[in-house]
N, CA and C atoms as a LAMMPS dump frame, in Angstrom:
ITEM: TIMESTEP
0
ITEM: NUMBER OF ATOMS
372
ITEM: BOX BOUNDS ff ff ff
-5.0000000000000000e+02 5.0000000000000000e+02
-5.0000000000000000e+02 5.0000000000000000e+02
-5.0000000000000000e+02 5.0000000000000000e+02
ITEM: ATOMS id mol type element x y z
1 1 1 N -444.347 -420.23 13.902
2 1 2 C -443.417 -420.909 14.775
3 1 3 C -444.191 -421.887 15.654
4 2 1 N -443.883 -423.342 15.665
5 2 2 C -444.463 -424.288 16.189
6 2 3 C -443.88 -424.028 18.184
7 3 1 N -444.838 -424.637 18.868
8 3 2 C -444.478 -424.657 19.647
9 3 3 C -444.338 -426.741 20.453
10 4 1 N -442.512 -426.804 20.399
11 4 2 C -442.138 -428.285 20.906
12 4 3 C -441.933 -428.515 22.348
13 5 1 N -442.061 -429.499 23.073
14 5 2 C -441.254 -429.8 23.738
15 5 3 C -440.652 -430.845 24.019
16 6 1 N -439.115 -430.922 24.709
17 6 2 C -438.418 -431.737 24.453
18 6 3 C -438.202 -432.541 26.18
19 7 1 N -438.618 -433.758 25.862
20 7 2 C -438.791 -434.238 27.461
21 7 3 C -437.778 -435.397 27.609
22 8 1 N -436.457 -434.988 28.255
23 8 2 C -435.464 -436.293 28.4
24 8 3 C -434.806 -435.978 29.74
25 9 1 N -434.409 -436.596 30.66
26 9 2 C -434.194 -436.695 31.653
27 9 3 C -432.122 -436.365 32.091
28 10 1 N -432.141 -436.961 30.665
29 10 2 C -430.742 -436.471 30.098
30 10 3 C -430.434 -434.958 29.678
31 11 1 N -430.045 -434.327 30.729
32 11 2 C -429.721 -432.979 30.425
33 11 3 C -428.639 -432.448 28.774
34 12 1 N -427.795 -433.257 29.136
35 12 2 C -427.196 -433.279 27.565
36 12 3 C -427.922 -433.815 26.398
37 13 1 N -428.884 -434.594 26.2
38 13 2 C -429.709 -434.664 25.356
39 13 3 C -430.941 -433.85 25.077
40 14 1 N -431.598 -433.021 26.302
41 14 2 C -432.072 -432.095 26.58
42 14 3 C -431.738 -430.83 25.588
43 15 1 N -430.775 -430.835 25.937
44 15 2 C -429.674 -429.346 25.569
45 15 3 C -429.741 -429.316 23.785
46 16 1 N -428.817 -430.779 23.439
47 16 2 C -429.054 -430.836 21.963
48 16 3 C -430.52 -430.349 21.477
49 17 1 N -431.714 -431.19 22.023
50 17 2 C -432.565 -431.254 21.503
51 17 3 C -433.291 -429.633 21.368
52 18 1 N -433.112 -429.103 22.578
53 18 2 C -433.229 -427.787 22.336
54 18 3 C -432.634 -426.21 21.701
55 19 1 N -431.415 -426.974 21.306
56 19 2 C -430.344 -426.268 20.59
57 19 3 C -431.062 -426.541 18.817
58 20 1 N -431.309 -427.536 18.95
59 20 2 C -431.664 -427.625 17.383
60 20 3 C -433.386 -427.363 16.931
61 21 1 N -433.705 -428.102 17.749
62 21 2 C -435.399 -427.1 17.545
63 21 3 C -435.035 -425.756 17.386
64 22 1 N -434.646 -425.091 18.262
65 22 2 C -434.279 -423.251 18.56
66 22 3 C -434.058 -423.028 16.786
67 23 1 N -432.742 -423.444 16.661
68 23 2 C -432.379 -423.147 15.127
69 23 3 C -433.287 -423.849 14.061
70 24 1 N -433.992 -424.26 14.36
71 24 2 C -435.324 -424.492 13.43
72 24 3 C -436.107 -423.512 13.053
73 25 1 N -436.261 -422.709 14.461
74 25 2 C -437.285 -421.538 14.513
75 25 3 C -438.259 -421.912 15.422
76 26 1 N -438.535 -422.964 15.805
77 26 2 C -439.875 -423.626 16.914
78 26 3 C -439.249 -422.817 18.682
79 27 1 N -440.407 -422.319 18.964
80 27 2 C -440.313 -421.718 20.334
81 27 3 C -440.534 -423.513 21.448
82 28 1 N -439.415 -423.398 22.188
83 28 2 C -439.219 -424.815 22.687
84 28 3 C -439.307 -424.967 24.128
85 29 1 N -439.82 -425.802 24.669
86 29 2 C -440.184 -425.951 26.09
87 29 3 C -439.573 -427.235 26.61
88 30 1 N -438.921 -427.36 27.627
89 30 2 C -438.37 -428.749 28.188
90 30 3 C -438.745 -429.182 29.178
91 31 1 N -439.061 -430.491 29.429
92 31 2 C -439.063 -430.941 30.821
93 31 3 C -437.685 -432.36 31.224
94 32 1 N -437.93 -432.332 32.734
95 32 2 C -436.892 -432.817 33.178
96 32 3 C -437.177 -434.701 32.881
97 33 1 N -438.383 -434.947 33.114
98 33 2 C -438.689 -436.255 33.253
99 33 3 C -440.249 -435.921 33.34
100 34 1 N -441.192 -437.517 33.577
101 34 2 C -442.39 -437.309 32.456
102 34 3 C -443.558 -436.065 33.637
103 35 1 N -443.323 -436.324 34.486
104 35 2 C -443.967 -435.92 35.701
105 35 3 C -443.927 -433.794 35.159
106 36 1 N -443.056 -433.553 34.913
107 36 2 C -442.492 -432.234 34.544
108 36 3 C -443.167 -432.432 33.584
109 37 1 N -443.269 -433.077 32.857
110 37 2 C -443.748 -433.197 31.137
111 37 3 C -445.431 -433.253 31.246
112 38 1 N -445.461 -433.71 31.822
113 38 2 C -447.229 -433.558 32.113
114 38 3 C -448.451 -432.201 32.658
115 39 1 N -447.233 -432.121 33.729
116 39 2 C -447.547 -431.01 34.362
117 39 3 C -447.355 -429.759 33.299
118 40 1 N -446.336 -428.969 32.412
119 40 2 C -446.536 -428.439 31.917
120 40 3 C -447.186 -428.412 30.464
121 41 1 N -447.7 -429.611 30.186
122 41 2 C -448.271 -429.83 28.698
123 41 3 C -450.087 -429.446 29.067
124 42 1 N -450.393 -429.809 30.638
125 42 2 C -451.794 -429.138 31.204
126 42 3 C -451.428 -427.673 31.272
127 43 1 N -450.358 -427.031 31.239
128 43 2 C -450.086 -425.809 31.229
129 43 3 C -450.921 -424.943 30.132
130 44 1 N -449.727 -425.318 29.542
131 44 2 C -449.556 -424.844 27.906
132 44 3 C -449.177 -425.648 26.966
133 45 1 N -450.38 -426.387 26.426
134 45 2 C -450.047 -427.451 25.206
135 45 3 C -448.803 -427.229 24.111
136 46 1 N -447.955 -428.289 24.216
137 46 2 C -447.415 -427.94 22.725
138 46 3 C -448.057 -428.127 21.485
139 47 1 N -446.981 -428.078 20.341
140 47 2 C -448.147 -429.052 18.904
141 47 3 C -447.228 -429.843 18.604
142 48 1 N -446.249 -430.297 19.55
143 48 2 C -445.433 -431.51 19.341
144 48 3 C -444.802 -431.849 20.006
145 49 1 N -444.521 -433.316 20.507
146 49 2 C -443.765 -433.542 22.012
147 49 3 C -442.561 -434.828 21.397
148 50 1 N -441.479 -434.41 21.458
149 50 2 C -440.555 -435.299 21.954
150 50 3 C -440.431 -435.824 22.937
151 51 1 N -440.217 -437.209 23.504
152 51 2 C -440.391 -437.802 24.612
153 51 3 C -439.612 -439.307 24.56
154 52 1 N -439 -438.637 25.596
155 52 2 C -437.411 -440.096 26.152
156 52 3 C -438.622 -440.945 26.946
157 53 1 N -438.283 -442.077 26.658
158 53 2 C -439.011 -443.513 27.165
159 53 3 C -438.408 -444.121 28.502
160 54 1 N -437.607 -443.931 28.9
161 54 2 C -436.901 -444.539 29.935
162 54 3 C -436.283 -443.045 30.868
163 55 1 N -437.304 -442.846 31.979
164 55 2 C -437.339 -441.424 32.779
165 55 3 C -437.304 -442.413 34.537
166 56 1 N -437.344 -442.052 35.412
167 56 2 C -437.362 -441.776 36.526
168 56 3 C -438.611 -441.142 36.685
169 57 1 N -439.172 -441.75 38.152
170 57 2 C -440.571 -441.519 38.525
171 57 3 C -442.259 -441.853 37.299
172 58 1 N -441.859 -441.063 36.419
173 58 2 C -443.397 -440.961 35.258
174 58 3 C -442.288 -441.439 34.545
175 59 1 N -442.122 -442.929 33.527
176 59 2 C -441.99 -442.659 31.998
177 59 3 C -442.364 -442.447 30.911
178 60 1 N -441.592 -442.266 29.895
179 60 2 C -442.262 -441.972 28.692
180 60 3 C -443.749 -442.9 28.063
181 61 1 N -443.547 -443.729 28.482
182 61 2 C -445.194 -444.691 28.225
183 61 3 C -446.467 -444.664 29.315
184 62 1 N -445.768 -444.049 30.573
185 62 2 C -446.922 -443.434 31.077
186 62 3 C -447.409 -442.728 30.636
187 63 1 N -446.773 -441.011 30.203
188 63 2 C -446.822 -440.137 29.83
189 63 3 C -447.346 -439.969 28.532
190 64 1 N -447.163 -440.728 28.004
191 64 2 C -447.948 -440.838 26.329
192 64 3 C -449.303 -441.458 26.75
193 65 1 N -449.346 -442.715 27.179
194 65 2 C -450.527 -443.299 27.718
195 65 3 C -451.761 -441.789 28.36
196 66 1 N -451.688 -441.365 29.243
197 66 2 C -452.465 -440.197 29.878
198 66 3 C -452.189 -438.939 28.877
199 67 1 N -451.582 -438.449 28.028
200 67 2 C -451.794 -437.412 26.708
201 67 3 C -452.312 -438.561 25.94
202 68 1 N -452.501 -439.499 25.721
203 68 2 C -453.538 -439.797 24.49
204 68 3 C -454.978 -439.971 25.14
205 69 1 N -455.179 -440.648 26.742
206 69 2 C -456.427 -441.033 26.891
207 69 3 C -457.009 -439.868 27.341
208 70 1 N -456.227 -438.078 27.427
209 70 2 C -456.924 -437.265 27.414
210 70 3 C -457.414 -436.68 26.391
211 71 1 N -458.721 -436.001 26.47
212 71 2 C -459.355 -435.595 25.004
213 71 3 C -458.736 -434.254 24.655
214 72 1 N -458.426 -433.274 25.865
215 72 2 C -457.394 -432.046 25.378
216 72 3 C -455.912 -432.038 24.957
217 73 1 N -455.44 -433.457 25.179
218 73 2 C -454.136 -433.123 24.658
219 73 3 C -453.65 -434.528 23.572
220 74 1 N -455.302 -435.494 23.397
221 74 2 C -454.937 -436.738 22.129
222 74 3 C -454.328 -436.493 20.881
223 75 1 N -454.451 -435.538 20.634
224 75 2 C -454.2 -434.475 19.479
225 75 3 C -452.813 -434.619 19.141
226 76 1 N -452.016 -434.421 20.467
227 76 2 C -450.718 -433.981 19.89
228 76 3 C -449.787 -435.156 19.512
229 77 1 N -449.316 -434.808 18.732
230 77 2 C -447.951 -436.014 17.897
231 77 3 C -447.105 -435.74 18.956
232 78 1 N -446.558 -437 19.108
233 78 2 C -445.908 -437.561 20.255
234 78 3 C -445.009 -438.476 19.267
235 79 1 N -443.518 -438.342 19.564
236 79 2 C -442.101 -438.975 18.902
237 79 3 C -441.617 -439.824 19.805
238 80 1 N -441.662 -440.577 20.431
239 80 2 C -440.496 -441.235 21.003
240 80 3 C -439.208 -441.502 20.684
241 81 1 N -438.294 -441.018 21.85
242 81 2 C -436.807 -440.656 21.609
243 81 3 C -436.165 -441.904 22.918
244 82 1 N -435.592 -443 21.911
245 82 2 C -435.507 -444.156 22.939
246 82 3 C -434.439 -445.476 22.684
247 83 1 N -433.37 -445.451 23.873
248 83 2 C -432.423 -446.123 23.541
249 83 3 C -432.986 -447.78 23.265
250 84 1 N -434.316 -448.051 23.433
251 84 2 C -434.842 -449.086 23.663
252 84 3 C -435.045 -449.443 21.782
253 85 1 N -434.839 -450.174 21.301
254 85 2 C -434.949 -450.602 20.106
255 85 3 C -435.544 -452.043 20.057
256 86 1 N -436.023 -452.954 20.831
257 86 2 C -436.459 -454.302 20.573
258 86 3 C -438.054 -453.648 19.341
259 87 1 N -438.297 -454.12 19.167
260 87 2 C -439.425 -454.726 17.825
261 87 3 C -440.487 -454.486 19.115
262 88 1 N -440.723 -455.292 20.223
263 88 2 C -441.615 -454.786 20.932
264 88 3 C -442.294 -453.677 21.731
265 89 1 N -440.54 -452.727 21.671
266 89 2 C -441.504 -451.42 22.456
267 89 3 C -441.601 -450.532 20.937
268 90 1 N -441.044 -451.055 20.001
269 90 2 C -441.735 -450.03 18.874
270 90 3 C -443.38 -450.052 18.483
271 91 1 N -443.51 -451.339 19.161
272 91 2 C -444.654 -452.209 18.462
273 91 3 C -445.338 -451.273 19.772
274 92 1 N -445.189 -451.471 20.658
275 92 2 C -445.908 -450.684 22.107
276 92 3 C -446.296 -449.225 21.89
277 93 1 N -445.368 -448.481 21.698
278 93 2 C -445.253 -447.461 21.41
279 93 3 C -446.354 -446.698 19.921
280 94 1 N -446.247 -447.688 19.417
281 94 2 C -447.345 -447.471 18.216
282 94 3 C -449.191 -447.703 18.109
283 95 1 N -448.645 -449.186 19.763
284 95 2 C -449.99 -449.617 19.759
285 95 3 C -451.176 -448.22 20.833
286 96 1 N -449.711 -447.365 21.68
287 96 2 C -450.196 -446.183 22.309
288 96 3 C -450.655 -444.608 21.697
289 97 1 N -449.948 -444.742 20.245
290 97 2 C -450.821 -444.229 19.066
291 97 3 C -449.555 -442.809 18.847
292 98 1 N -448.607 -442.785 19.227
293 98 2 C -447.59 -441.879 18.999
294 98 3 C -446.974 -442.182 17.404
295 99 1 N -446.383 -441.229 16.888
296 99 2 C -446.565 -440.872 15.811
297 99 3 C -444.989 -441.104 14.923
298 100 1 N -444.295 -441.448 15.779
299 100 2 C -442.928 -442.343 15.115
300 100 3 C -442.351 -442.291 16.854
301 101 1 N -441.199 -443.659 16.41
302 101 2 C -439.993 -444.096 16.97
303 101 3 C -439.27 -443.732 16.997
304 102 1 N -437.8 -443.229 17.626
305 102 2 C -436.708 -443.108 16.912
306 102 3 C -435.728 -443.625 18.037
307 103 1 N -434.777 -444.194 17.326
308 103 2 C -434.027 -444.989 18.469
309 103 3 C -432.552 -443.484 18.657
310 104 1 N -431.939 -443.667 20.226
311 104 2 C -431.102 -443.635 20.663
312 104 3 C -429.758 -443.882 20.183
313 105 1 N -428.407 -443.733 19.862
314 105 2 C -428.383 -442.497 19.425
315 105 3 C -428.863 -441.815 18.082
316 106 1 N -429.398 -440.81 18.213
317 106 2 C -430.331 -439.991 16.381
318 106 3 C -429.647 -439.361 16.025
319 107 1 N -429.617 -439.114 14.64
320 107 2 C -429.431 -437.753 13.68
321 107 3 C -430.465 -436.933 14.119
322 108 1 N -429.445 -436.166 14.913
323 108 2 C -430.393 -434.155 14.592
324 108 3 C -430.843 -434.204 13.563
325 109 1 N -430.027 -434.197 12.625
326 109 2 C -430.68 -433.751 11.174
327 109 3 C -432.089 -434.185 10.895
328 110 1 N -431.839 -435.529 10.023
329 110 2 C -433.164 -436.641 10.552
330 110 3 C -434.124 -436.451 11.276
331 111 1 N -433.915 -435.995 12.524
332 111 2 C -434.928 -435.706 13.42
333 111 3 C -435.74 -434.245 13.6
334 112 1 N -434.983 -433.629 12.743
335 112 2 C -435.408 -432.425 12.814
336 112 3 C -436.386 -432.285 11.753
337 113 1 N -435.806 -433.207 10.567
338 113 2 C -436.722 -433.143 9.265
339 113 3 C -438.271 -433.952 9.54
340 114 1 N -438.112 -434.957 10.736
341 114 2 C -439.396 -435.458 11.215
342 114 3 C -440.192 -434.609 11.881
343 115 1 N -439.703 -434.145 12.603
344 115 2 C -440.39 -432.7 13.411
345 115 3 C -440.795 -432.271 12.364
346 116 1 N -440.386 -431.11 11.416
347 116 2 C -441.19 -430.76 10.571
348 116 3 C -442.117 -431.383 9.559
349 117 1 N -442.005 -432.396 9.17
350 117 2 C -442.983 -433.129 8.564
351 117 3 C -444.455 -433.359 8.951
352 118 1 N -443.938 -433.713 10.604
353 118 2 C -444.926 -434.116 11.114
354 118 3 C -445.877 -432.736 11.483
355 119 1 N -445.263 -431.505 11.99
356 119 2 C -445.911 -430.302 12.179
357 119 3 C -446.056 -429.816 10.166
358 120 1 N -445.61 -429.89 9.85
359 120 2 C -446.244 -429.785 8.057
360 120 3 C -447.835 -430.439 8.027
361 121 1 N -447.566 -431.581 8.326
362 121 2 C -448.751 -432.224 8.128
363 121 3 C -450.24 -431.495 9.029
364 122 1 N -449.738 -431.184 10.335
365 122 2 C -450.785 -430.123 10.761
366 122 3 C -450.77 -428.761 10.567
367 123 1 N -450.299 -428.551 9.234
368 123 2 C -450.586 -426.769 9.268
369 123 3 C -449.882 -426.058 10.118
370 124 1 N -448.525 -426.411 10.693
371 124 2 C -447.901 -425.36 11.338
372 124 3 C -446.394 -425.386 10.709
């Protein structure tokens, strides 16, 4: 059982996201916005982070920015979950080394099958 967490500021997107990891089988951790998301990823690392781009206080490109330029947590695949679709923050987002896009509104489904792919690919 992988361990995710799901970081959106949107409590109802929150909820989904953790409703469907759960029924995946992945033991799931949430934060409220990126500040929450940081603080508990120095906690207890996940081995995969969903992460809303557009937060209050820390956003999601801070927050990816400082988990990649740290050496304990560069590791982890990082998704961006983001109503933002221009060509440039995909392009941003990639140039910060996270591991897919996905625009606002998603298929669960879809997204769930990326989650696992992407934790497939590391042995969990």
């Amino acid at each position: 059982m992988a361990r995710v967490m799901a970081v959106d500021d949107d409590h109802v997107i929150r909820g989904l996201l953790e409703v469907n990891l759960e029924m995946e089988g992945h033991d799931v951790v949430t934060a409220v916005d990126g500040k929450d998301a940081l603080d508990k990823v120095r906690e207890n690392p996940p081995d995969l982070i969903l992460l809303d781009v557009m937060m209050p206080n820390v956003n999601g490109w801070q927050v990816a920015e400082a988990l990649k330029a740290d050496e304990a947590t560069r590791d982890i695949p990082i998704v961006f979950l983001s109503a933002r679709a221009m060509e440039a923050d995909v392009r941003h987002g990639t140039d910060l080394g996270v591991e897919s896009y996905v625009t606002k509104p998603f298929d669960p489904i879809d997204l769930m099958e990326l989650v696992g792919r992407l934790l497939a690919e590391r042995g969990l």
